[in-house]
DRENKOLKOL-431461 format. One record per residue (C-alpha): residue number from 1; residue in three letters; x, y, z. Coordinates in pm, whole numbers, plus 32768, in hexadecimal, padded with zeros to 4 digits. Each point is the difference from the previous one (the first is absolute). Example, Ala and Ser with C-alpha at 12.3 -4.5 7.8 and 13.67 -1.06 7.14 Angstrom:
DRENKOLKOL-431461
<nr:1, rest:ALA, xx:84CE, yy:7E3E, zz:830C>
<nr:2, rest:SER, xx:8089, yy:8158, zz:7FBE>
//
This chain:
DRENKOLKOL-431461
<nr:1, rest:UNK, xx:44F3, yy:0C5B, zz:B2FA>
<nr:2, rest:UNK, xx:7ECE, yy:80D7, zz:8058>
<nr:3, rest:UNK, xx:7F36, yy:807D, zz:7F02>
<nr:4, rest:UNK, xx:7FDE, yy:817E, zz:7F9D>
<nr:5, rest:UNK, xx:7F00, yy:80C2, zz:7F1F>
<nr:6, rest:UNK, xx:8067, yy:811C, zz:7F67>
<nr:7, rest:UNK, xx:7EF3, yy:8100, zz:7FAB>
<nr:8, rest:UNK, xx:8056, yy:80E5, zz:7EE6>
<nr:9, rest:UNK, xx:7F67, yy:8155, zz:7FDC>
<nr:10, rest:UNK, xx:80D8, yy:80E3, zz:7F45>
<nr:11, rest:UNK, xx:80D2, yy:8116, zz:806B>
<nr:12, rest:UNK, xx:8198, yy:803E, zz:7FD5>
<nr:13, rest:UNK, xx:805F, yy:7EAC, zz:802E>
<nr:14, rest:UNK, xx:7F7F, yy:7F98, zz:7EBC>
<nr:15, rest:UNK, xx:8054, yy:8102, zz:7F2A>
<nr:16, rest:UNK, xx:80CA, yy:802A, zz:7EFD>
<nr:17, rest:UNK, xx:8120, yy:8133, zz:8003>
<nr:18, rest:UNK, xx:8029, yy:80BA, zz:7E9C>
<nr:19, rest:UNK, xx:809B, yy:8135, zz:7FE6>
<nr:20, rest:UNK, xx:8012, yy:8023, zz:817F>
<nr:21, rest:UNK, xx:7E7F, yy:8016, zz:7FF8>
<nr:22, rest:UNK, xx:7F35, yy:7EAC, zz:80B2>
<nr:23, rest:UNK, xx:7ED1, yy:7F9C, zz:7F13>
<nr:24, rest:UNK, xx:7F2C, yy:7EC0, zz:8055>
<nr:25, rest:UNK, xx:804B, yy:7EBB, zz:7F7A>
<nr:26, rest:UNK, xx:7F31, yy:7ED9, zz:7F7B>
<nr:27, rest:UNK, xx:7FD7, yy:7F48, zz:814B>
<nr:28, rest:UNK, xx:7FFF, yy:7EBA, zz:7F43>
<nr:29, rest:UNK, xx:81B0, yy:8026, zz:8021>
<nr:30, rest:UNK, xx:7FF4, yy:8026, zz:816E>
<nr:31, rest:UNK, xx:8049, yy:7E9E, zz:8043>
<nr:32, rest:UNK, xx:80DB, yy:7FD3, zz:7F07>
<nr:33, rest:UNK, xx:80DF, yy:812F, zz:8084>
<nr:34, rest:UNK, xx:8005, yy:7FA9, zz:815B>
<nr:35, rest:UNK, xx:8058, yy:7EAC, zz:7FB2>
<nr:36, rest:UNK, xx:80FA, yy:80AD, zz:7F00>
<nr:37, rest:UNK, xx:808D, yy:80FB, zz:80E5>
<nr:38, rest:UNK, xx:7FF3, yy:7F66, zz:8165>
<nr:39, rest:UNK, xx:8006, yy:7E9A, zz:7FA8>
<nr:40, rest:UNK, xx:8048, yy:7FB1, zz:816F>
<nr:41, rest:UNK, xx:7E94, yy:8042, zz:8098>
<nr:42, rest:UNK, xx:7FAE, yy:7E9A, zz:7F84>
<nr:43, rest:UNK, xx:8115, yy:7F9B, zz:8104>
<nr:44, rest:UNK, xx:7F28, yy:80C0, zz:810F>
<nr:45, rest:UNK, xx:7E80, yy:7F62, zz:7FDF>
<nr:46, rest:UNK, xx:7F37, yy:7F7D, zz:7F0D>
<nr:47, rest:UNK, xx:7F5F, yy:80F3, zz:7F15>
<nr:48, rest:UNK, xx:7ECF, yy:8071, zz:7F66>
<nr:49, rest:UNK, xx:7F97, yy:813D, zz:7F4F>
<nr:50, rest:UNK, xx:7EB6, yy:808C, zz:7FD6>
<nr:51, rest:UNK, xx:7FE8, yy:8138, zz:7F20>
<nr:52, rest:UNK, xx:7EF1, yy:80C9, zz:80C0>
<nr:53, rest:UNK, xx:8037, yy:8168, zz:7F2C>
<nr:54, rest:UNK, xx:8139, yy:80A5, zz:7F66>
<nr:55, rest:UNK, xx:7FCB, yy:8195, zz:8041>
<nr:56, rest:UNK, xx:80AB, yy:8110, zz:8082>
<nr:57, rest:UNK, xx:7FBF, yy:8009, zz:8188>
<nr:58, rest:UNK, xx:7F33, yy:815D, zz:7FED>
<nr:59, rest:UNK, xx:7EED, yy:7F70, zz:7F55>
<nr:60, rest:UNK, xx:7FCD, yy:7ED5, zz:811C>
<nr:61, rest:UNK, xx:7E8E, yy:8003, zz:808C>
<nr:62, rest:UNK, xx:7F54, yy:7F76, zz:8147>
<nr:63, rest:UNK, xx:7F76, yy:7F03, zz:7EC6>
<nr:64, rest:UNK, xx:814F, yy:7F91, zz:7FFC>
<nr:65, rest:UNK, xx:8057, yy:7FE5, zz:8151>
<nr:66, rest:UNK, xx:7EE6, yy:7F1C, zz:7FF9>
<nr:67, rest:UNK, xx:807C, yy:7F17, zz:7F07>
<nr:68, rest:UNK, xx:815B, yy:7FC7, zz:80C2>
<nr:69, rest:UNK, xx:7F4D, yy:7FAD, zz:8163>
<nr:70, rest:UNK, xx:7F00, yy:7F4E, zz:7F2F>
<nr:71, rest:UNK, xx:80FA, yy:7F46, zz:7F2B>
<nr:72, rest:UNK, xx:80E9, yy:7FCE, zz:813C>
<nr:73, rest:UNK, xx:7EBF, yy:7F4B, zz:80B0>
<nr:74, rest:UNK, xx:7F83, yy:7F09, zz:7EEC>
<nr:75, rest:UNK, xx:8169, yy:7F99, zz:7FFE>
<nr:76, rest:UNK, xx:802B, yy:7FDC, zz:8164>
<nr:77, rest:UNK, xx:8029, yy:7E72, zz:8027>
<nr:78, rest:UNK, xx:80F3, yy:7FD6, zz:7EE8>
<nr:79, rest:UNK, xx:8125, yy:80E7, zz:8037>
<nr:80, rest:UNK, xx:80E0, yy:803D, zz:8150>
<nr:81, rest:UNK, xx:801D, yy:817E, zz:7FAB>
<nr:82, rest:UNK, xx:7FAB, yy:810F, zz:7F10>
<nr:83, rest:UNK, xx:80CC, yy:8106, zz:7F39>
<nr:84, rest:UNK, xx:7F53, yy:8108, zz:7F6A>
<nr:85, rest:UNK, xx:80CA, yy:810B, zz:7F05>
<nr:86, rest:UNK, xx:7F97, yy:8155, zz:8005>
<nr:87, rest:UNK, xx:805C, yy:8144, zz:7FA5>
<nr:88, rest:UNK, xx:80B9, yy:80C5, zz:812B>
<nr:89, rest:UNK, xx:7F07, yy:813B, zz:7FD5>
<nr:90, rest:UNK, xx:7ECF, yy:7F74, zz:807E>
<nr:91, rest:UNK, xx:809E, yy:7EB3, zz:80A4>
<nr:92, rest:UNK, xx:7FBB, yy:809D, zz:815C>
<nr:93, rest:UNK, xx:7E96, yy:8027, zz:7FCB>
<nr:94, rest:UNK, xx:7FBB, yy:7EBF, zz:7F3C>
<nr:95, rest:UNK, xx:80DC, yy:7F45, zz:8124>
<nr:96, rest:UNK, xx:7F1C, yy:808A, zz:80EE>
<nr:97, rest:UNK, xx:7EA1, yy:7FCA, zz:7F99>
<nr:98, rest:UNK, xx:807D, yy:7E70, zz:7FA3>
<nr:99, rest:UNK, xx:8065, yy:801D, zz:818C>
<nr:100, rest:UNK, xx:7EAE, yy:806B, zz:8069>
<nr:101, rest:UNK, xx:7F51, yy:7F18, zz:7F08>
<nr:102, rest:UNK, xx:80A3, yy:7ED4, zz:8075>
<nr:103, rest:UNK, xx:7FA7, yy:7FB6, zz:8182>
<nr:104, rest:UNK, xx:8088, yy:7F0B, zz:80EA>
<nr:105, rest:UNK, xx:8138, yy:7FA7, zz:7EFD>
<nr:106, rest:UNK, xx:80EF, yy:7ECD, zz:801E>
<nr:107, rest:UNK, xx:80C5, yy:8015, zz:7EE6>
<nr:108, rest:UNK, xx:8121, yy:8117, zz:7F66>
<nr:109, rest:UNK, xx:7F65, yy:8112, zz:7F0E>
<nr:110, rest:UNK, xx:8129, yy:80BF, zz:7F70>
<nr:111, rest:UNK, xx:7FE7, yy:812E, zz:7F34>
<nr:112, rest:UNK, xx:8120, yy:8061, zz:7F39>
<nr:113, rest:UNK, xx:8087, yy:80C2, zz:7EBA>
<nr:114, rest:UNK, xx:810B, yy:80E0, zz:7F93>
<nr:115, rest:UNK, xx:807A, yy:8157, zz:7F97>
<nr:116, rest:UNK, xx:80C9, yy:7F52, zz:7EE0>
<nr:117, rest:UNK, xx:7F78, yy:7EFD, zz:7EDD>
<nr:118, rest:UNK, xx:80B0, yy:7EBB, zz:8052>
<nr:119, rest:UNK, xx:8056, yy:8000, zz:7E76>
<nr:120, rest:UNK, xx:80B7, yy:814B, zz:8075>
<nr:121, rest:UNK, xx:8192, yy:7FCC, zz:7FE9>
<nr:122, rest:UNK, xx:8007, yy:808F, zz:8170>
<nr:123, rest:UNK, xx:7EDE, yy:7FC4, zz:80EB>
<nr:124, rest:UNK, xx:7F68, yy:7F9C, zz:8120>
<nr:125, rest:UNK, xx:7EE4, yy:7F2A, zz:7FAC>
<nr:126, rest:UNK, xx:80DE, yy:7EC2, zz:800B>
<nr:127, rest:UNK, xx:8043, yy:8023, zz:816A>
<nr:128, rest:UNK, xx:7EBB, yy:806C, zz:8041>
<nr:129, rest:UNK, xx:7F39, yy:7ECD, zz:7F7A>
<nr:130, rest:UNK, xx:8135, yy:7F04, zz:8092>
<nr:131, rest:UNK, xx:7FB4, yy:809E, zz:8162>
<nr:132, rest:UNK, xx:7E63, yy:7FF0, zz:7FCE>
<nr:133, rest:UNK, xx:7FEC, yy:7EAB, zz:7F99>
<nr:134, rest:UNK, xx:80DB, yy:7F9E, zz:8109>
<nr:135, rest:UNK, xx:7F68, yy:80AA, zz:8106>
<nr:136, rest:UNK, xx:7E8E, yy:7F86, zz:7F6F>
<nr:137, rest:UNK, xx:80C5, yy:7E73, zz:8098>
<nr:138, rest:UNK, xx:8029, yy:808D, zz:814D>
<nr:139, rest:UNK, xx:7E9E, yy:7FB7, zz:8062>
<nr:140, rest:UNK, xx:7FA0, yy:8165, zz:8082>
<nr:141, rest:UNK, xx:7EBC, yy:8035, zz:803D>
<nr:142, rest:UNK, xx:7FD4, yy:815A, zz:7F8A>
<nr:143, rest:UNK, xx:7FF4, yy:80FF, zz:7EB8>
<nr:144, rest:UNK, xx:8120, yy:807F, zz:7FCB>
<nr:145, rest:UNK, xx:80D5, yy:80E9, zz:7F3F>
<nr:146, rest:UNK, xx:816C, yy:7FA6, zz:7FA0>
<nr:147, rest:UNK, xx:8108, yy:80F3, zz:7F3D>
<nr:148, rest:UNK, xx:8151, yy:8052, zz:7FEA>
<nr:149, rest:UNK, xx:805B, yy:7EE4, zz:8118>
<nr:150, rest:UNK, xx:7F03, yy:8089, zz:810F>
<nr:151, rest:UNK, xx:7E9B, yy:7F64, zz:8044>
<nr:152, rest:UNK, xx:7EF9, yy:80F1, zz:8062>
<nr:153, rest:UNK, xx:7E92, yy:7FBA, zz:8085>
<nr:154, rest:UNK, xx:7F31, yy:803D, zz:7EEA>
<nr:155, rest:UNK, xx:7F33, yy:80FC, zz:80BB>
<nr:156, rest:UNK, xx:814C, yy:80C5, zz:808B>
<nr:157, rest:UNK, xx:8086, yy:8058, zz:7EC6>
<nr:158, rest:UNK, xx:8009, yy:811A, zz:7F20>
<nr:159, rest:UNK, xx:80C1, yy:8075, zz:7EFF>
<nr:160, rest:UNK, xx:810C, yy:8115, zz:801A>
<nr:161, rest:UNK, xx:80C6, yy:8004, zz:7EDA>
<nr:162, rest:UNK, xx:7FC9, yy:7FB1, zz:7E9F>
<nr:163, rest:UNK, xx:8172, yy:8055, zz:7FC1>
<nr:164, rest:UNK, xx:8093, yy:7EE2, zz:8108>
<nr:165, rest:UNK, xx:8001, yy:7EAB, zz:7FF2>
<nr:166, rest:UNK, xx:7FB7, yy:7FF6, zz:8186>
<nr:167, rest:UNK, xx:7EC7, yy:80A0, zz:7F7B>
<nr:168, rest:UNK, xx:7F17, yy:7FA7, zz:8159>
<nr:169, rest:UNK, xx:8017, yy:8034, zz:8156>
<nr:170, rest:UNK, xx:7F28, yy:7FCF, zz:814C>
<nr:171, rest:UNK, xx:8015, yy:8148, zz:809B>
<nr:172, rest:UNK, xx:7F1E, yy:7F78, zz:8130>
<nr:173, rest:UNK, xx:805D, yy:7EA7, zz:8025>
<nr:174, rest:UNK, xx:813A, yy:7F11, zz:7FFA>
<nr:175, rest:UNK, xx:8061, yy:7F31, zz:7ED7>
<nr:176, rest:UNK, xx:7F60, yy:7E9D, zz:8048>
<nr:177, rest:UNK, xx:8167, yy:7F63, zz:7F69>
<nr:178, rest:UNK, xx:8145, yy:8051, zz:7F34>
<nr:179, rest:UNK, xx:80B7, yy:7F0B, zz:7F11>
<nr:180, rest:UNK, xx:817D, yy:803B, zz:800B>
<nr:181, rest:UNK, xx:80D4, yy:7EEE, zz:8012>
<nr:182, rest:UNK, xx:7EE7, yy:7F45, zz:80AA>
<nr:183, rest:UNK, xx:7E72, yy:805D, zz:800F>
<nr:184, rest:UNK, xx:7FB9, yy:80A9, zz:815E>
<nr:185, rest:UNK, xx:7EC3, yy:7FEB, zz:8068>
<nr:186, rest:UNK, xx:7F73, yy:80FE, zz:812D>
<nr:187, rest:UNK, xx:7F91, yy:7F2D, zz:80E9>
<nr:188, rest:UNK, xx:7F97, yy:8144, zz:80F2>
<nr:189, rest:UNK, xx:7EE9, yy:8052, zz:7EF6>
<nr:190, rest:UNK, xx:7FB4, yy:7E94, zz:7F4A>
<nr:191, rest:UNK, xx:7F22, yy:7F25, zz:8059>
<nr:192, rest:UNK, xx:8036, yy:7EB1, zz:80B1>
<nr:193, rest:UNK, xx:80A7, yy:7ECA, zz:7F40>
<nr:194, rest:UNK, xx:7F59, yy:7FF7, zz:7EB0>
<nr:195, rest:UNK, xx:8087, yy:7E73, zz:7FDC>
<nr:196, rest:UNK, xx:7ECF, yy:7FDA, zz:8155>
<nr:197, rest:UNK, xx:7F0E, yy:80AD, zz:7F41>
<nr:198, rest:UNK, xx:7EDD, yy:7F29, zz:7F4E>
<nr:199, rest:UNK, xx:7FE6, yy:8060, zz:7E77>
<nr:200, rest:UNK, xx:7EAB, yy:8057, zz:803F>
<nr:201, rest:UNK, xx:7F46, yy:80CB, zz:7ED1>
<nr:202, rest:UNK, xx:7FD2, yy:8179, zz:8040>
<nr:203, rest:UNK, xx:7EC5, yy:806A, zz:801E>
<nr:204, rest:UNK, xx:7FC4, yy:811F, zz:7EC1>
<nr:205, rest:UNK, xx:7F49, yy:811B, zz:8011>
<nr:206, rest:UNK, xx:8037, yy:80FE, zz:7EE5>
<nr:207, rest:UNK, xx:7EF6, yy:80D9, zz:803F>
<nr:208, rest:UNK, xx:8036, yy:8177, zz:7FBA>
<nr:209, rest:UNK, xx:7FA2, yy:814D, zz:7F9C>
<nr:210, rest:UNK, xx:80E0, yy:80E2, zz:7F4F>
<nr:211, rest:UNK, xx:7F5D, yy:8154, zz:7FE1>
<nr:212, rest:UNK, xx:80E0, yy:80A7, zz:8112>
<nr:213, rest:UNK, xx:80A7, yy:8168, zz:7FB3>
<nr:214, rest:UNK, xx:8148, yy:80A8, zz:80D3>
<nr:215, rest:UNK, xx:8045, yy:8146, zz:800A>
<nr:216, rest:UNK, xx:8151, yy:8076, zz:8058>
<nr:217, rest:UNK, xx:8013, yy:8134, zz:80DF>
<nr:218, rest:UNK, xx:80B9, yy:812B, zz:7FA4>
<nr:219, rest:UNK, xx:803F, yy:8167, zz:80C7>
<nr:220, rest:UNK, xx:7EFE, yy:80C0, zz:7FB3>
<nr:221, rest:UNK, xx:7F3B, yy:7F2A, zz:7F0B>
<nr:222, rest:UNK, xx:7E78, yy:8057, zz:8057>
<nr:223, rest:UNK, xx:7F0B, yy:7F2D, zz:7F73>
<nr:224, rest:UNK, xx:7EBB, yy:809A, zz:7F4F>
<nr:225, rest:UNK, xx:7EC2, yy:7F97, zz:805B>
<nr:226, rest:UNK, xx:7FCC, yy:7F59, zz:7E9F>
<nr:227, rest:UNK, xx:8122, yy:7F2B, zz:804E>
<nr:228, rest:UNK, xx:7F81, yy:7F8C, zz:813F>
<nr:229, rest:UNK, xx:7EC3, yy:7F87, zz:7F91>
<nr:230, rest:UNK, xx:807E, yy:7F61, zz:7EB2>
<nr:231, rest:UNK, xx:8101, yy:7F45, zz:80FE>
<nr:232, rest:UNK, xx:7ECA, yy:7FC0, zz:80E8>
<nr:233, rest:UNK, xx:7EFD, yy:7F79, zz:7ECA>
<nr:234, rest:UNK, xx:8116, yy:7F42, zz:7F48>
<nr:235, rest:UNK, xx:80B0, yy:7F15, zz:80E8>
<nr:236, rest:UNK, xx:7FEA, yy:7F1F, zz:812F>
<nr:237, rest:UNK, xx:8131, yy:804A, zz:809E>
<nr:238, rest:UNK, xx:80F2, yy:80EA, zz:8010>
<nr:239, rest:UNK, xx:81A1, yy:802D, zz:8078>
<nr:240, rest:UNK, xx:807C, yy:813E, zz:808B>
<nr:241, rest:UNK, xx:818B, yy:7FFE, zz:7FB2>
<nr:242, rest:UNK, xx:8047, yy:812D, zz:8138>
<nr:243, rest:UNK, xx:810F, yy:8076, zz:80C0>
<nr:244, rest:UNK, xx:80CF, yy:7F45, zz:80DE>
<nr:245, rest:UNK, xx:7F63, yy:7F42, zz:80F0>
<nr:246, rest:UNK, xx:7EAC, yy:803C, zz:7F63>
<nr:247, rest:UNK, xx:7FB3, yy:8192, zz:7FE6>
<nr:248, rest:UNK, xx:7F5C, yy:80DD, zz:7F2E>
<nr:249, rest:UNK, xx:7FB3, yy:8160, zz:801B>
<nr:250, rest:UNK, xx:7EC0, yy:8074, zz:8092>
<nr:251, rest:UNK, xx:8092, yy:817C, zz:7F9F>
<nr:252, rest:UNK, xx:7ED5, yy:7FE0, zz:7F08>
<nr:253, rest:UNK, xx:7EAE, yy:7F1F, zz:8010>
<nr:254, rest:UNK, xx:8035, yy:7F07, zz:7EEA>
<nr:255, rest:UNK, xx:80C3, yy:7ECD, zz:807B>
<nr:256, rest:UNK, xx:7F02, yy:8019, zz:8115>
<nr:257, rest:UNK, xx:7EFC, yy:8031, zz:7F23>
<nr:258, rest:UNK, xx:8034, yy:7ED7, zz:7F26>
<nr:259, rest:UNK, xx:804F, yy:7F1F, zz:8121>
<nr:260, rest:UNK, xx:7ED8, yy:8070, zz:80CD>
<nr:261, rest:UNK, xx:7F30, yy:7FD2, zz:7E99>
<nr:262, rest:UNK, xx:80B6, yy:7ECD, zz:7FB2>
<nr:263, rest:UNK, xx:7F93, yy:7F50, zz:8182>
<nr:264, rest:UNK, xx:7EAF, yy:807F, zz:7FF8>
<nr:265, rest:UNK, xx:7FA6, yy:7F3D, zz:7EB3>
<nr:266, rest:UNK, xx:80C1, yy:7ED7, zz:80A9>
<nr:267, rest:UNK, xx:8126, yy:800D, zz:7F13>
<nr:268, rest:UNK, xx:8134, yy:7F8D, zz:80B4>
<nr:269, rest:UNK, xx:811E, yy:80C5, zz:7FF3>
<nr:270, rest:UNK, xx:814B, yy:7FBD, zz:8063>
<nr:271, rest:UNK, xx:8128, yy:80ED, zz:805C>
<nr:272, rest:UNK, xx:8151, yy:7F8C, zz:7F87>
<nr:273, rest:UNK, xx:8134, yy:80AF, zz:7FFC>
<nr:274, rest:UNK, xx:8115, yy:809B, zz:7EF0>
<nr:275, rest:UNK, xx:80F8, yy:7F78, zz:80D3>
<nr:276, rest:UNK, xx:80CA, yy:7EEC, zz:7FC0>
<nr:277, rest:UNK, xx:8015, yy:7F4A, zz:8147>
<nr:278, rest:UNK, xx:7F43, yy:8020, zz:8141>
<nr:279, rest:UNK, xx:7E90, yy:7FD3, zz:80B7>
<nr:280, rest:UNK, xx:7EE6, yy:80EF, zz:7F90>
<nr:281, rest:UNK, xx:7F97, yy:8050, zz:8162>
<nr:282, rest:UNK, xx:7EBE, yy:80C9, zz:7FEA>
<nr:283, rest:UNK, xx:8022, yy:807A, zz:818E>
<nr:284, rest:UNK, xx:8129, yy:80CC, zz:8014>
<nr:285, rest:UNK, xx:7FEA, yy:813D, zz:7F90>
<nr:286, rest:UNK, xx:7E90, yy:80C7, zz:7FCA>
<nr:287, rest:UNK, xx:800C, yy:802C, zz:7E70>
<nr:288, rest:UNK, xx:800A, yy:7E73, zz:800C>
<nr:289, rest:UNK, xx:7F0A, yy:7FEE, zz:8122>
<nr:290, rest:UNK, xx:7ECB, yy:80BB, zz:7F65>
<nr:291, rest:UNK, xx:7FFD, yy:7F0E, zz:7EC3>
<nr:292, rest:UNK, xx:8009, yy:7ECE, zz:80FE>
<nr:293, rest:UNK, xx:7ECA, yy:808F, zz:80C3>
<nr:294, rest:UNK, xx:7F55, yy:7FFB, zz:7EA4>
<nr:295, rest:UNK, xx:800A, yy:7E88, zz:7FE4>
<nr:296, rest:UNK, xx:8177, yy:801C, zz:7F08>
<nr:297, rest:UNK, xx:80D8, yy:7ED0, zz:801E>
<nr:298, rest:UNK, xx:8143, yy:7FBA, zz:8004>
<nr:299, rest:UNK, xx:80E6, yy:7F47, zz:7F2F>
<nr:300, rest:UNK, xx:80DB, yy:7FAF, zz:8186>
<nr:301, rest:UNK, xx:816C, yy:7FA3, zz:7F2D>
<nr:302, rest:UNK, xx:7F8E, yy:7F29, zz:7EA8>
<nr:303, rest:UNK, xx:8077, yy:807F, zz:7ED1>
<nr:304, rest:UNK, xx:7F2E, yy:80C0, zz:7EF6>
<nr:305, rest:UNK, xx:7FE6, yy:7EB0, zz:7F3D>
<nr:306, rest:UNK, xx:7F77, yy:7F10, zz:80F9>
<nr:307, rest:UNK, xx:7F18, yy:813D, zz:80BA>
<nr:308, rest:UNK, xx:7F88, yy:8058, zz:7EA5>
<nr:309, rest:UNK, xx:7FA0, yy:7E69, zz:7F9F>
<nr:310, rest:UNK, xx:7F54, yy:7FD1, zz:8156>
<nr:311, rest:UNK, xx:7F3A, yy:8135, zz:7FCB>
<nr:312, rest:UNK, xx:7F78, yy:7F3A, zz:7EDB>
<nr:313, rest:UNK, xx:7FE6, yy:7E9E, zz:8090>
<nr:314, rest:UNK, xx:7F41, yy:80C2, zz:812F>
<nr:315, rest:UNK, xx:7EF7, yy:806A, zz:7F19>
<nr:316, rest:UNK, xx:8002, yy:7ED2, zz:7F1A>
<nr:317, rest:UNK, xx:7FCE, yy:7F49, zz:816B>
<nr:318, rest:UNK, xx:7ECD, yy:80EA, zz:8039>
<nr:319, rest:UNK, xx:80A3, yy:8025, zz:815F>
<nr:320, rest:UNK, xx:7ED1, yy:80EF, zz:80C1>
<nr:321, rest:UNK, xx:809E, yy:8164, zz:8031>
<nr:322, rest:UNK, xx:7FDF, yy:7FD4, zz:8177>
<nr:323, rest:UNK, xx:80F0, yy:7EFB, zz:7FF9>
<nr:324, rest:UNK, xx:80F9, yy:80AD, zz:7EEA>
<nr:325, rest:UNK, xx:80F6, yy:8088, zz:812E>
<nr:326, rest:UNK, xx:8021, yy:7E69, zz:80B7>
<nr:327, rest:UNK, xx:801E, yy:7F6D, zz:7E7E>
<nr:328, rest:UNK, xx:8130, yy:8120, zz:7F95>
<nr:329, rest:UNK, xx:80D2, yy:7FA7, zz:8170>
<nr:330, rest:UNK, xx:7FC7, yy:7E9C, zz:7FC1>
<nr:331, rest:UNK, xx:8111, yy:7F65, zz:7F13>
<nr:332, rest:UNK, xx:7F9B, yy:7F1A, zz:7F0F>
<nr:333, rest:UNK, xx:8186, yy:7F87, zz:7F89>
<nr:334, rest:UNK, xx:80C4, yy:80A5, zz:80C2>
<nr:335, rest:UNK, xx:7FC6, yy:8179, zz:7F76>
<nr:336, rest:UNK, xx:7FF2, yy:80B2, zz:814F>
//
């Protein structure tokens, strides 16, 4: 049987339920619930846990992004796939920055969690660590997300519903595979054979810089000069969450202002959209056009999540600003 690793960081999946309300449990039962509660795993691979954190999802850092890819790389040689547990809130953002950490990868990373404890009478953790581990013996080379039956590229998803237990969805890519019955895999969008793929180590690079701010437009929000140049003094990078295909108004100076500010000090900034689905296309109309011939960038179709982590690995990568516009089109794992 191959062998799996499964990373433990916290989140849902771990809890325990009281009183309808999910508090975090000592970590140090994880193993002995999951061998408790879905005793057939050890049927599926060989297992090992590693406890890397037990905390609510919100408070996960780029520190701890760190530690998975890290932890994921000095155990490279010894296990066929990984399996890291993570709470659904932030799993789209930690998914992505292990994707962009690990280059050239051979081997299954599969994120995964739930919406329910699996010491919950009814919940969906059980299927959701059954499918992961599975999926982690398939040999695909990539990060991935799988939930609720449906495996996502890490850097497609995002979360739409905290109420759901189909609580992701790629709004601007196909699923890479479906179990039913039988695990589907989408050849149209997978790579080629992982079983003619050398298990060659990744090469890691975890270098990044977190002190990136968004602003999310809003009809007739205008910005004060104050704001600008606290935005402008206090961080290397900033998103623009506009209208539709990328607009904002230019009724009033300040999105121009800050953006003209923002290029001039050689802070990148990037144009994303409110939308859930579709390309951020900075040439159609002229209240998307002025911003572009400013030096703003565009997010093209990645989710918030994987735009908002490459923003960071961009300027952790001290990629020069004259190159920021061929680094954001080029896609790292699949984002774009």
């Amino acid at each position: 049987m191959k062998s799996i690793l499964i990373l433990h960081t916290g989140g849902t999946f771990g809890m325990s339920l009281e009183e309808n309300q999910a508090s975090v449990q000592n970590s140090e039962h994880l193993l002995e619930n999951l061998l408790r509660y879905v005793p057939e795993i050890i049927s599926i691979a060989n297992i090992d846990i590693k406890i890397l954190c037990n905390i609510d999802s919100s408070n996960a850092t780029p520190e701890m992004w760190i530690r998975i890819a890290t932890t994921i790389y000095e155990s490279w040689n010894t296990f066929d796939g990984f399996v890291v547990i993570h709470g659904t809130d932030t799993m789209a953002w930690s998914s992505s920055a292990v994707a962009y950490f690990l280059k050239n990868l051979t081997k299954p990373v599969v994120f995964t969690g739930s919406q329910r404890p699996l010491t919950a009478l009814r919940n969906d953790a059980r299927s959701n660590i059954i499918d992961a581990v599975e999926l982690a013996t398939y040999g695909i080379p990539e990060v991935m997300l799988c939930f609720e039956s449906k495996v996502h590229r890490a850097t497609r998803a995002t979360k739409y519903s905290n109420e759901h237990l189909h609580a992701f969805k790629s709004y601007n890519s196909a699923l890479l595979g479906r179990f039913g019955v039988n695990f589907k895999l989408n050849k149209k969008i997978s790579r080629a054979n992982p079983h003619n793929i050398p298990k060659t180590q990744p090469i890691l690079n975890t270098e990044i810089n977190s002190n990136i701010m968004t602003l999310i437009a809003v009809p007739g929000i205008q910005l004060s000069a104050e704001f600008i140049n606290n935005m402008i003094l206090n961080s290397n990078g900033i998103i623009i969450k506009g209208f539709g295909v990328g607009t904002l108004s230019t009724a009033e100076s300040s999105w121009l202002e800050l953006c003209r500010k923002a290029c001039d000090k050689k802070i990148p900034v990037v144009m994303a959209t409110q939308c859930e689905s579709g390309f951020v296309n900075l040439n159609v109309y002229e209240n998307s056009k002025v911003f572009a011939d400013l030096g703003v960038m565009s997010s093209l179709d990645m989710t918030f999540e994987a735009v908002s982590v490459k923003l960071m690995v961009m300027l952790g990568r001290n990629i020069p600003f004259e190159k920021r516009h061929e680094f954001f089109a080029t896609p790292l794992a699949f984002e774009c």
